[in-house]
C-alpha positions as CSV (number, residue, x, y, z in Angstrom):
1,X,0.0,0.0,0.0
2,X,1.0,3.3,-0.7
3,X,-0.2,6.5,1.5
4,X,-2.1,8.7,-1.4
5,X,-3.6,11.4,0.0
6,X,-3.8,13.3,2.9
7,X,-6.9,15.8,4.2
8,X,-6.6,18.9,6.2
9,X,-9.3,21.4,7.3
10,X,-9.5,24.9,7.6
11,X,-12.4,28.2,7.7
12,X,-10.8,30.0,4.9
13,X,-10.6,28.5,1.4
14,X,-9.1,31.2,-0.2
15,X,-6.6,32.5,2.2
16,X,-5.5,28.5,2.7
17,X,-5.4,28.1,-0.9
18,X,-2.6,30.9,-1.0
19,X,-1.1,30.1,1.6
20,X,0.0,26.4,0.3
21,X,0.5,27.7,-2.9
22,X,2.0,31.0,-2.4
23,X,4.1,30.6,0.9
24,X,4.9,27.0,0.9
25,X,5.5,26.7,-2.9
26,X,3.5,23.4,-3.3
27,X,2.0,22.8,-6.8
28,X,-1.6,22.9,-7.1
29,X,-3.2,19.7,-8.8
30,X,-6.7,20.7,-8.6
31,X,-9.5,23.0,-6.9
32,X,-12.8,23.8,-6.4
33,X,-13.0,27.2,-4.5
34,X,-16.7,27.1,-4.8
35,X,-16.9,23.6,-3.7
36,X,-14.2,24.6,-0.4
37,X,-11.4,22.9,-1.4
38,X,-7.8,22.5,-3.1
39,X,-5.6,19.8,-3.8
40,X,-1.8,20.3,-4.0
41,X,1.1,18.3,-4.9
42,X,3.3,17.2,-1.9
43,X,5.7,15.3,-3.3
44,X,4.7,11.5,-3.0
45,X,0.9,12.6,-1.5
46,X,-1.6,14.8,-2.4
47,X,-2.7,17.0,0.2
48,X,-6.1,17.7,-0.4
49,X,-7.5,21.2,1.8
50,X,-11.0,21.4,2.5
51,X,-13.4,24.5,4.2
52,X,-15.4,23.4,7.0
53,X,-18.5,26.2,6.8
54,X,-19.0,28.1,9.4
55,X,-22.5,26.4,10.2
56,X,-21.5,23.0,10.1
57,X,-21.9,21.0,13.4
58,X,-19.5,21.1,16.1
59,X,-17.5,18.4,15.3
60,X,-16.9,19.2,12.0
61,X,-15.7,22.8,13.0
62,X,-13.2,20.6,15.6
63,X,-11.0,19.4,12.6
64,X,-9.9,22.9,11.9
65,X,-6.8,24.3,13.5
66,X,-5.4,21.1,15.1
67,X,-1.7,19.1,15.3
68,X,-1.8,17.3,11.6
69,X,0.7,14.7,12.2
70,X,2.2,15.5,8.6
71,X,6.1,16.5,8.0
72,X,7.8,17.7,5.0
73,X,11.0,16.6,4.1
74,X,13.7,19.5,3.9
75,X,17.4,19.5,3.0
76,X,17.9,21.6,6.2
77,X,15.7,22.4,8.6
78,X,17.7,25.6,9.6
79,X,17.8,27.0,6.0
80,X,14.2,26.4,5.3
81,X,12.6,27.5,8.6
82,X,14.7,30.7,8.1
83,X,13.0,31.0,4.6
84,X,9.7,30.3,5.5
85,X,9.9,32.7,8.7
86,X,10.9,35.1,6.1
87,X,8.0,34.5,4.0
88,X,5.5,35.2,7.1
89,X,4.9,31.2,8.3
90,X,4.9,31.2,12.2
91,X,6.7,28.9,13.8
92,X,5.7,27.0,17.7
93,X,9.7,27.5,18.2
94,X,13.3,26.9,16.3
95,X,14.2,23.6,15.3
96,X,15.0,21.1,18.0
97,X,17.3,18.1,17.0
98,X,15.6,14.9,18.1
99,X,16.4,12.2,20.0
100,X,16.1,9.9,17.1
101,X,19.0,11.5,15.2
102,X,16.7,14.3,13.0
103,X,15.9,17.9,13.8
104,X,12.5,19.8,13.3
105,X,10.5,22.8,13.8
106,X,6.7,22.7,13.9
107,X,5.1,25.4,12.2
108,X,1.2,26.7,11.6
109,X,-1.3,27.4,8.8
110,X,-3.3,30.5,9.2
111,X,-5.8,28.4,10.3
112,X,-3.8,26.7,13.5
113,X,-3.1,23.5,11.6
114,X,0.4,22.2,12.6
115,X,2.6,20.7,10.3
116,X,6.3,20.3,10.7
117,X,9.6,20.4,8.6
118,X,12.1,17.3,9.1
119,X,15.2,15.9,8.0
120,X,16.2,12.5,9.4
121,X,19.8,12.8,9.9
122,X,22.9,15.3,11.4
123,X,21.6,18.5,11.5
């Protein structure tokens, strides 16, 4: 099996969409900013991001602005944590070398959705 694609939610199509695109550089594959959502290209997955409306139910409005689980894979985390601070992306804190031998930094979306930068070996 192969992971495919991976979902995140946020309030704010629009801003999301450039966001991803603009800030983070990913490619986009497909959207439907009508529908509420964008797909992008994240190197082996497609990271598809989807609007919860403002008057869906509670749980639904719970899967926006949460800890994803998701990492991207960086040459260095140093140079692109500087870039993307640079580029307005805020950052939980500098990156932190790992007990398992990598170092990352753990940054959000404008919508509080954390994602992280990674790279598995000497810093």
């Amino acid at each position: 099996m192969n992971l495919n694609t991976a979902r995140v939610f946020v309030r704010d199509i629009g801003r999301a969409r450039h966001f991803y695109a603009e800030t983070l550089g990913l490619s986009m594959h497909a959207e439907g900013l009508a529908q509420g959502y964008c797909v992008f290209n994240a190197g082996n997955c497609e990271l598809v991001v989807e609007a919860v409306p403002a008057d869906a139910p509670a749980e639904d409005q719970a899967l926006v602005g949460r800890f994803t689980g998701l990492s991207f894979l960086v040459p260095s985390v140093h140079v692109a944590h500087q870039d993307l601070t640079r580029r307005g992306v805020e950052f939980t804190g500098v990156p932190e070398r790992q007990f398992w031998g990598g170092t990352l930094a753990t940054f959000r979306d404008p919508d509080g959705n954390q994602f992280q930068i990674v790279h598995r070996g000497p810093a």
